[in-house]
N, CA and C of each residue as an Amber inpcrd file, in Angstrom:
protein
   240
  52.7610000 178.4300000 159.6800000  54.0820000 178.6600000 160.2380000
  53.9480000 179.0130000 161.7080000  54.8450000 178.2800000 162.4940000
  54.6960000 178.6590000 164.1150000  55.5550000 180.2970000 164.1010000
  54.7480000 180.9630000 165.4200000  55.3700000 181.6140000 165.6710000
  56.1110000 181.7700000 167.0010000  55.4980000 181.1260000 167.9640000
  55.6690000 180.8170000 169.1190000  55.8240000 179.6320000 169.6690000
  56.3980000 179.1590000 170.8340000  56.2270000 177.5500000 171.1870000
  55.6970000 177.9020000 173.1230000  54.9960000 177.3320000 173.1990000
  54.4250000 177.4040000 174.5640000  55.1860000 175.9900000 175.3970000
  56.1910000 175.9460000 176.5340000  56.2550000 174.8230000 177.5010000
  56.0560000 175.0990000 179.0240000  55.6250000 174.2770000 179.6620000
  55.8840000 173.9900000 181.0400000  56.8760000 174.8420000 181.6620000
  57.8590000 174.1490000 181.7430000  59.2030000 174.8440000 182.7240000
  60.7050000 174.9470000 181.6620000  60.5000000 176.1420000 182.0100000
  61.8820000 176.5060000 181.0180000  63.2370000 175.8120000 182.4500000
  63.7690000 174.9160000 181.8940000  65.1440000 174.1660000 182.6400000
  66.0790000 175.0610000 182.8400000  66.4420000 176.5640000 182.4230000
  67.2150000 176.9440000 182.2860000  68.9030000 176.3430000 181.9210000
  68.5870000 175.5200000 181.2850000  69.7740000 174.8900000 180.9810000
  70.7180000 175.3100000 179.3690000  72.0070000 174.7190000 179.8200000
  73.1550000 174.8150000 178.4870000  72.2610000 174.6530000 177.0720000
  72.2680000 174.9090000 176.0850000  71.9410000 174.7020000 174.9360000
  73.4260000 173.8380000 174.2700000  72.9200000 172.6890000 173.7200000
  74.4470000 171.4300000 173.2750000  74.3570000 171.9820000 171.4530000
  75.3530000 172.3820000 170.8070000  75.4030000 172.1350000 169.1820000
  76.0840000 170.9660000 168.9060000  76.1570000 170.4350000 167.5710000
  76.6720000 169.3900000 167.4230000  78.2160000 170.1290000 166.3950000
  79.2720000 169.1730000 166.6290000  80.4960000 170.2230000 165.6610000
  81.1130000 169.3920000 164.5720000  81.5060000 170.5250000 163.9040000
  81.9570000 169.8360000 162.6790000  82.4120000 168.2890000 162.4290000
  83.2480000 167.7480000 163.3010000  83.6110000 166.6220000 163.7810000
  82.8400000 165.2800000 164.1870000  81.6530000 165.8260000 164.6680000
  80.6120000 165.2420000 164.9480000  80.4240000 165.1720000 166.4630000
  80.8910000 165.4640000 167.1960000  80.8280000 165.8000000 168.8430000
  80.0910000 167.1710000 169.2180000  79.2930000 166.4950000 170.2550000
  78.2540000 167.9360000 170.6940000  79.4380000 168.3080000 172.1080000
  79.1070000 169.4920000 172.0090000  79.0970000 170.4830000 172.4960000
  78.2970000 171.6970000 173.5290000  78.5700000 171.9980000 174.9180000
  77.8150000 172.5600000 175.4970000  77.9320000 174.4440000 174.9550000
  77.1230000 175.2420000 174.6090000  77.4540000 177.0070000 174.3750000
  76.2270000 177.2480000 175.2070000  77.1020000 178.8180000 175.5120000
  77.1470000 179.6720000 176.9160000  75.8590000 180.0840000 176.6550000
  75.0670000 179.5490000 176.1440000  73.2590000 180.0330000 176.1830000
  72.3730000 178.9490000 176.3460000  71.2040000 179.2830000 176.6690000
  70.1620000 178.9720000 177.0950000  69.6060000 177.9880000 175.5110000
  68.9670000 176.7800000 176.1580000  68.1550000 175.7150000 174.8030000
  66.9170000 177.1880000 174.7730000  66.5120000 177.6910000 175.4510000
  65.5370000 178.8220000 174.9690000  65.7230000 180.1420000 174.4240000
  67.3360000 180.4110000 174.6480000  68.1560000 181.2570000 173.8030000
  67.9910000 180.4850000 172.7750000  68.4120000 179.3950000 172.6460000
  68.6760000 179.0390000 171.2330000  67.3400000 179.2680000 170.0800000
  66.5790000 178.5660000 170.6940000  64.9440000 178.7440000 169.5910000
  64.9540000 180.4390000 169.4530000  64.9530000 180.9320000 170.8010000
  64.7560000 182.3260000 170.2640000  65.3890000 182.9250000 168.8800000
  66.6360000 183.0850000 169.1090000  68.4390000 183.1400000 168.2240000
  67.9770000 182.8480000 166.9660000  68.2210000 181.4120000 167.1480000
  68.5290000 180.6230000 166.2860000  67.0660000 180.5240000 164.6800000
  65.7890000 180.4040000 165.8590000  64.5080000 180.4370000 165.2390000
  63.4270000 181.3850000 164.9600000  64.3290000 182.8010000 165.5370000
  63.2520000 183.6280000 165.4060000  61.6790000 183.3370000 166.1680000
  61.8640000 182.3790000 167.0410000  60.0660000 181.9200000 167.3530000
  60.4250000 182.8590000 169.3850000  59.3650000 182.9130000 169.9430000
  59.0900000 183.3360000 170.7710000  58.6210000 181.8850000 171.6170000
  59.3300000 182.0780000 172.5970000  59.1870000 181.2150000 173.8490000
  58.3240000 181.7620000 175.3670000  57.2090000 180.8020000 175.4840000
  56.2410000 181.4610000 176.4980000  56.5980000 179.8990000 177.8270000
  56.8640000 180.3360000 178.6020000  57.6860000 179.2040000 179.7910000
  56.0840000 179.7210000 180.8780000  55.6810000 178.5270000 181.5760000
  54.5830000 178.6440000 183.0320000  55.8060000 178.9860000 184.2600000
  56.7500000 178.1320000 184.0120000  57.7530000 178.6480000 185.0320000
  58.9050000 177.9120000 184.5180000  60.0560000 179.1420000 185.9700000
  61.2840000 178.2580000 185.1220000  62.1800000 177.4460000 186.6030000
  63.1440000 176.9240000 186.2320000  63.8570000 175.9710000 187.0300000
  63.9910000 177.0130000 188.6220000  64.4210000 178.4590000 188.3400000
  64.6220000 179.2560000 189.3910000  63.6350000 178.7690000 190.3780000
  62.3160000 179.4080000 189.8800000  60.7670000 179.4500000 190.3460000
  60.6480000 177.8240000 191.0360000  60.9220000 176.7020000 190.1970000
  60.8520000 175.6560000 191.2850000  61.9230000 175.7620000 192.2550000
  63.1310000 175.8390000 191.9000000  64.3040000 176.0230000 193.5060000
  63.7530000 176.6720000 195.1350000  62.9270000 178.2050000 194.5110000
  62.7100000 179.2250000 195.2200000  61.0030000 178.1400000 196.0510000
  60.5940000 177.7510000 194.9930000  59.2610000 176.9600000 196.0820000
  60.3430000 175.5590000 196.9640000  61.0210000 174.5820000 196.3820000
  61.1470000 173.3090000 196.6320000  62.2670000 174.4710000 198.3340000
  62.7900000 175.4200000 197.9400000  63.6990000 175.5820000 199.3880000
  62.6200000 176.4570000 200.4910000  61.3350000 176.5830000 199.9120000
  60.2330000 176.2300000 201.3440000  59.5610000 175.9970000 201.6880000
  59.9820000 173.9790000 201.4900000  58.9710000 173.1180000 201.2560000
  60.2650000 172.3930000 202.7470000  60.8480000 172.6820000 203.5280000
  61.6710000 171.8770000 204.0640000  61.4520000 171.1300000 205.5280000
  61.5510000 170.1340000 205.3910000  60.7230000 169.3180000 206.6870000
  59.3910000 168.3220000 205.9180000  59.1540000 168.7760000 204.7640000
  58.2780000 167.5180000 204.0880000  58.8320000 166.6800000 202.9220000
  58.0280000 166.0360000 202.2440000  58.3870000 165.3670000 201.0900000
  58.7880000 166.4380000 200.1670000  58.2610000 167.2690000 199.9030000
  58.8500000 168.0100000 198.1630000  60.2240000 168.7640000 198.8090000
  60.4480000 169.2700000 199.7480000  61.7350000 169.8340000 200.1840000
  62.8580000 168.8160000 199.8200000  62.8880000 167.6070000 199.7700000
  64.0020000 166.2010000 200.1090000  64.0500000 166.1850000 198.3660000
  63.9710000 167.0640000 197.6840000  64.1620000 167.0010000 196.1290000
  64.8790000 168.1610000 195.8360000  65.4420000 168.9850000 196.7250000
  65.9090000 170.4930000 196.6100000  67.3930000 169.7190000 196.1850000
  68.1930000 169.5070000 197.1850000  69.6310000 168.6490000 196.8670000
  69.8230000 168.6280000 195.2160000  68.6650000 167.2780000 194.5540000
  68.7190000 167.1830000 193.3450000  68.8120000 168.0410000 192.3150000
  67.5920000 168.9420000 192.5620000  67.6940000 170.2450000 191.5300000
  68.9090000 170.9220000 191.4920000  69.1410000 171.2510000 192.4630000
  70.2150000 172.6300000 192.5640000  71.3290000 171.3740000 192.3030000
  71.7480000 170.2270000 191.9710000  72.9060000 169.4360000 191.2500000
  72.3500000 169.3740000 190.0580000  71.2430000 169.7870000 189.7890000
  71.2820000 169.8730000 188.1120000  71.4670000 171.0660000 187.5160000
  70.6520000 171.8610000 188.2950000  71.3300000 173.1790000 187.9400000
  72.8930000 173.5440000 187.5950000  73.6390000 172.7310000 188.9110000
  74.7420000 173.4300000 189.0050000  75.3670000 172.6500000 187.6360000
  75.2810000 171.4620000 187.2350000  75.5770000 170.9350000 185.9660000
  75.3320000 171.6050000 184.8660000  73.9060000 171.7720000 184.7020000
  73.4900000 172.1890000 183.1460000  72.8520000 173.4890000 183.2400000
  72.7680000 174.3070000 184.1120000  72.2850000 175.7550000 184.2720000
  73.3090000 176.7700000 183.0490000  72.2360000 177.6850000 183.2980000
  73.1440000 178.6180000 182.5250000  73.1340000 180.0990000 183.8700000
């Protein structure tokens, strides 16, 4: 039995359910709220979406800076 799940970068993003009806749905927590919540399992993240924003905004004047725009429009979409 797992007890934990180890990923990369926690997205900080919406967690979607699916509803009675059959249409998903965005709720006001985290997809890593959810495993937590939902699964009782423990979530171990290397980093999360913040942690890249905070490097990619001082990276500016090279290549990885010209990807900041993108993030922070995904964030502002699917963040929690």
């Amino acid at each position: 039995t797992a007890h934990a799940i180890a990923i990369a970068l926690d997205r900080q993003e919406m967690a979607t359910e699916v509803q009675e009806d059959g249409t998903v749905q965005d709720v006001p927590h985290s997809a890593v709220q959810y495993v937590r919540n939902t699964l009782g399992m423990q979530v171990c993240c290397i980093a999360q979406l913040s942690d890249l924003l905070a490097y990619l905004s001082t990276q500016t004047g090279n290549e990885m800076g010209q990807h900041l725009p993108k993030v922070q429009a995904y964030r502002d979409r699917y963040g929690v």
